[in-house]
N, C-alpha and C positions, 0 to 999 in steps of 0.2 A: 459580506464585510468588505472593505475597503481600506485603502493603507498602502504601507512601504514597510516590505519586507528588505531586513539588513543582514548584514553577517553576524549580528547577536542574536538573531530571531533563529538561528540555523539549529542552535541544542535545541532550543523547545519543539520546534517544528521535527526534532528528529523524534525526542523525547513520546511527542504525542503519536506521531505517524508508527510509532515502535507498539504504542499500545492498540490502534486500528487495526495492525499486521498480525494479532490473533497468534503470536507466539512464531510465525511463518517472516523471520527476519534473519537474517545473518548478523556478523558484527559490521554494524556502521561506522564505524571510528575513521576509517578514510574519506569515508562518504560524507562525512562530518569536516572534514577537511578540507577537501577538495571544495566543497559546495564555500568553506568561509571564505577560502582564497578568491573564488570568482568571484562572488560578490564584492569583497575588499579592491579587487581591481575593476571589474563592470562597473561598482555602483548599486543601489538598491533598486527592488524589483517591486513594480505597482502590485497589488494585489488587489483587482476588480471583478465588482459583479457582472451579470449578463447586460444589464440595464447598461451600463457604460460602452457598449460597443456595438456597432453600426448595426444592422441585420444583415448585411449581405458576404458583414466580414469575414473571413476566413478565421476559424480556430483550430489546431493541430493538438491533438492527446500525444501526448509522448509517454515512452518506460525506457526501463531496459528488461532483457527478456535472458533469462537464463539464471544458471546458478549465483546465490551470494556470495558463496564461500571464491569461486573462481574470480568475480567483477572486481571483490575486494584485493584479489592477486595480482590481474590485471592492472588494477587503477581505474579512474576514471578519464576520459578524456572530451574536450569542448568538440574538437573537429567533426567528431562522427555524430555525434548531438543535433550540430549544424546542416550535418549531411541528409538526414533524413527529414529535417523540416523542407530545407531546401526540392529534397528531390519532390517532396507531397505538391510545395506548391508549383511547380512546374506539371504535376499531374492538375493539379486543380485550376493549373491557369489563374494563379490570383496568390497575392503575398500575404502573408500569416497576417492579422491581426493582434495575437495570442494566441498564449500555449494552455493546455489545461493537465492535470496527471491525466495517466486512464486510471493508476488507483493511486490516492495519498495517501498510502501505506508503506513502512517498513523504507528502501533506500530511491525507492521510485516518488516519492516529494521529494526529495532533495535532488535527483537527475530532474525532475519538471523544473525546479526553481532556481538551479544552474545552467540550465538551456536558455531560459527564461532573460536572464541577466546578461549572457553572455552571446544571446541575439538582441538584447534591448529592447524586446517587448514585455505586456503584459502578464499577467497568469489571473487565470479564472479562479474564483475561491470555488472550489469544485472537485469532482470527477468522474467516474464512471461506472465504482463500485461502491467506493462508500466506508470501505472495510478492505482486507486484503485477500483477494482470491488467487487459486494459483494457476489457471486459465484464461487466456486471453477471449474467449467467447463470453466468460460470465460478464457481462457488463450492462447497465440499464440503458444504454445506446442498444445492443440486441434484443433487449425486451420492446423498446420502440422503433424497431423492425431498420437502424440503421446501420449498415455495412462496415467491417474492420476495413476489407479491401476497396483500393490500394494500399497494401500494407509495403510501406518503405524499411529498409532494413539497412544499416552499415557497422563495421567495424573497427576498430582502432588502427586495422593496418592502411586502411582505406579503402578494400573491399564495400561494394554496396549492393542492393537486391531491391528487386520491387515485382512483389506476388500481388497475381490476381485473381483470385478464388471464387466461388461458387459458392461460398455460405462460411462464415465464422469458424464455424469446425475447422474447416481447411486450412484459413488464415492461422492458425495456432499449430497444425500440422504442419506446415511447413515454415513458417515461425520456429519450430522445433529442430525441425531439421538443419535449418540453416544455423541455430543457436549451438547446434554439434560440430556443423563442417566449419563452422567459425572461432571454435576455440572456446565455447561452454559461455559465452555470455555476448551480447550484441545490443545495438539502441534500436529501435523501431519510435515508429509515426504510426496513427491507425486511426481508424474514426472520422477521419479529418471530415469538419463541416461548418458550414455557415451559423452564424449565432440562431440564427431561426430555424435552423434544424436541430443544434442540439441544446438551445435550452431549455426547451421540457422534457428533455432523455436525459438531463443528466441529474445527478446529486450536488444537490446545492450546499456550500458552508463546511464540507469536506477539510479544505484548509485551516479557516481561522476556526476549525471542531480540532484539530491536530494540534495548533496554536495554546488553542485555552489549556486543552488535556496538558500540555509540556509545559506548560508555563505552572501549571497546579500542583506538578507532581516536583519540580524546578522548590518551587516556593513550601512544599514540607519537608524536602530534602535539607533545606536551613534552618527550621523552624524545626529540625528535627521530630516530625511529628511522626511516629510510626503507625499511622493510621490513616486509608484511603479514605475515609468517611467523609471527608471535607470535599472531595468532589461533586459538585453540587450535580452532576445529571448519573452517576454512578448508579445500578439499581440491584445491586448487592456486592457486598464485601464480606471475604472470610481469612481470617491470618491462619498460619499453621505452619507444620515442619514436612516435608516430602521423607516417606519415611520409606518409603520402596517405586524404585522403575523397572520395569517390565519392558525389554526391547527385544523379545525371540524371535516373534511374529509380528505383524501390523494387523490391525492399527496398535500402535503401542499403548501402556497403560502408565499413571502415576497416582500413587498415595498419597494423602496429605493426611494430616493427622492436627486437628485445629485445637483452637487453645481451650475451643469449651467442649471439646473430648470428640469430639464429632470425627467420620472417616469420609471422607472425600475421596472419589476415582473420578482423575483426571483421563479420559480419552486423546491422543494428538498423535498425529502420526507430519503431514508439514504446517500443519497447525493444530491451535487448542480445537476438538471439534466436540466435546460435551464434559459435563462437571454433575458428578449425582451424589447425594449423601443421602447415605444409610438405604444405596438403592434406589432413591426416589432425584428424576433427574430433576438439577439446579437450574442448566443450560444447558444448550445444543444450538449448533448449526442452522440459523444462521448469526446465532447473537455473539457478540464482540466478546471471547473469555481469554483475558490476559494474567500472568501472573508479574509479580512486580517483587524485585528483589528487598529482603526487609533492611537490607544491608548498605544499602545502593538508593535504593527508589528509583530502581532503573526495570523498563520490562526485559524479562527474558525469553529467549527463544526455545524452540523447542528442542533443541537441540543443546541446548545447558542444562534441560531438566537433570539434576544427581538426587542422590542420597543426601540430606542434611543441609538440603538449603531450605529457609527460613523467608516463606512468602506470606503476600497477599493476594488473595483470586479474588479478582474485579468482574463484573460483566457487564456490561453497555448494549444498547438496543442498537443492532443494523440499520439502516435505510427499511423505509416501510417496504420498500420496493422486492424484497427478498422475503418479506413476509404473505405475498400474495399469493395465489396457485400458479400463476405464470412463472413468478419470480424462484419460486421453491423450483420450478419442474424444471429449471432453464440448471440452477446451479446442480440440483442432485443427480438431472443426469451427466452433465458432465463430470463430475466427480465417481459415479457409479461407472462410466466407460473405464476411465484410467484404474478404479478398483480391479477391474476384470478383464 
């Protein structure tokens, strides 16, 4: 897709990226803010496909990396945004053409789309995961054998870092490390490459899929319609009442108790990671399971799940690319390391 992205495009773009993020969100409400102000003062931000940019161009994946609860305490800020595009392309010898996410999920499309405006270039309708992970290795850049490092790193104080690792794992271990000694949240660069290198690694339509999703959930929130069904790629919906959370141990557990009597165990520990009723699973990892307030039409995070809120549980198909034996064995071990 192709377009201009404005400061009213920012709730739905948040709206939708909140449902890709698999319940692994914080509250966006600064991040919502901060993103309308740049734009309002930048100006609107192209949103192009691969085909529209050179092959030799330089493209830069940006996030921020660390906790959401801390980023949103911090603030956002444009400098350090700048500082790690900047420092890549001085690695790469050659100036950004465009930014792309690593994932348009959760407050990391809105740090793409505010870098984005606030350098004056492009954004790739794109990313790297598709969905939201919560490891900087799981990306279909490392399924096609392309390198995080040079990973550039800076902070709001003006602090900056630039790791050079041995393999992906690393880039996230020390990504980690630095995301502690820095105060629990920081910007990174990663991936960075030529459009002919990563546009067959990446995920295409990641954006205007965040778009649509926020714009759909936008338009039954007026229409008052309490019902996901209208989501035309949706590929099941179930409404109900959370009628018990389980948080002693991890992975943690939730009840939902549906309107056509049915019991639901929700699994999520920093996201939704499976949905079984009556025993027999619904979903599981790698599929998109969000739940969506009935109250609101807003998604919620894992960390709101309570007693007596009144959802609907959505699920959505991944990226094919997470459904393959590569793609399965890339994400579950790295999720199975940090279990243990």
């Amino acid at each position: 897709m192709s377009g201009w992205l404005r400061a009213q495009d920012v709730m739905p773009l948040r709206l939708g990226a909140d449902v890709l993020a698999s319940g692994g969100v914080g509250d966006s409400y600064i991040a919502v803010r901060w993103a309308k102000d740049v734009l309002a003062s930048s100006g609107p931000v192209r949103l192009v496909t691969w085909q529209e940019l050179p092959d030799d161009g330089l493209v830069v994946p940006v996030a921020i990396m660390g906790s959401p609860v801390v980023s949103e305490e911090m603030l956002y800020h444009q400098a350090p945004l700048e500082a790690v595009v900047r420092a890549m392309e001085d690695l790469k010898r050659s100036p950004a053409v465009a930014l792309i996410p690593i994932e348009a999920a959760g407050s990391n499309l809105l740090i793409a789309l505010a870098a984005a405006a606030s350098m004056g270039l492009p954004l790739v309708d794109g990313d790297g995961m598709g969905r939201a992970f919560p490891y900087l290795q799981i990306t279909s850049w490392s399924l096609h054998a392309l390198f995080a490092s040079p990973l550039t790193v800076a902070d709001d104080l003006g602090n900056q870092a630039i790791c050079l690792t041995v393999n992906d794992g690393w880039a996230e271990r020390m990504g980690r490390a630095l995301t502690i000694s820095m105060g629990g949240s920081i910007y990174i660069a990663a991936y960075a490459g030529t459009r002919s290198q990563l546009q067959a690694a990446s995920i295409d339509g990641t954006v205007s899929r965040a778009l649509a999703l926020g714009e759909s959930l936008m338009a039954l929130k007026e229409l008052r319609i309490s019902s996901y069904r209208h989501i035309s790629e949706q590929t099941a919906w179930m409404s109900g009442k959370v009628v018990e959370v389980l948080r002693e141990q991890e992975p943690f557990y939730a009840t939902i108790l549906t309107h056509q009597g049915t019991s639901l165990l929700v699994e999520f520990n920093d996201q939704f990671e499976s949905v079984l009723e009556q025993g027999k699973i619904v979903a599981q990892l790698p599929d998109i399971i969000t739940l969506i307030d009935q109250s609101t039409m807003e998604p919620i995070s894992c960390g709101q799940m309570r007693y007596g809120l009144r959802v609907h549980l959505i699920t959505l198909e991944a990226p094919a690319a997470w459904y393959t034996s590569r793609g399965k064995q890339l994400w579950q071990s790295a999720l199975d390391k940090e279990a243990h």
